[in-house]
Phi, psi and omega in degrees: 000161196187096165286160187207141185213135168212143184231184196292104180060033153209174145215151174245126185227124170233131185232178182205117176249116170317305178336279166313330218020068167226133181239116189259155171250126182250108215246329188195178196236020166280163197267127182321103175291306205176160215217134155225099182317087163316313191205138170327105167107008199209095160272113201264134175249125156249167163256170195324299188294313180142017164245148201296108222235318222213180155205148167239141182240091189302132175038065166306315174319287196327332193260003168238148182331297196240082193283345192269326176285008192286150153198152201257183183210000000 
């Protein structure tokens, strides 16, 4: 599953592998400089300068009630 959102100087890309159950959020399209583990399972992307390009969401089923109900808008 795979979203794609873009505006006047952003983008948003949300993707979703079932397999895996890992759902990255693609905030820019600069290159990850360094990745810090927030929270168990909620991986934070910076880019050179310290701003946040990604967030990964480890076993996303998990984190939500109703998983069968995501859906984007």
């Amino acid at each position: 599953m795979a979203a794609c959102f873009e505006g006047e100087g952003y983008i948003v890309k949300v993707t979703y592998d079932f397999e895996t159950e890992i759902l990255p959020i693609l905030l820019s399209e600069s290159d990850i400089e360094e990745s810090y583990q927030d929270r168990p399972g909620v991986i934070i992307d910076y880019d050179r300068d310290g701003n946040v390009v990604g967030i990964e969401i480890l076993h996303a089923s998990k984190r939500v009630e109703n998983s069968r109900g995501l859906e984007h808008t």
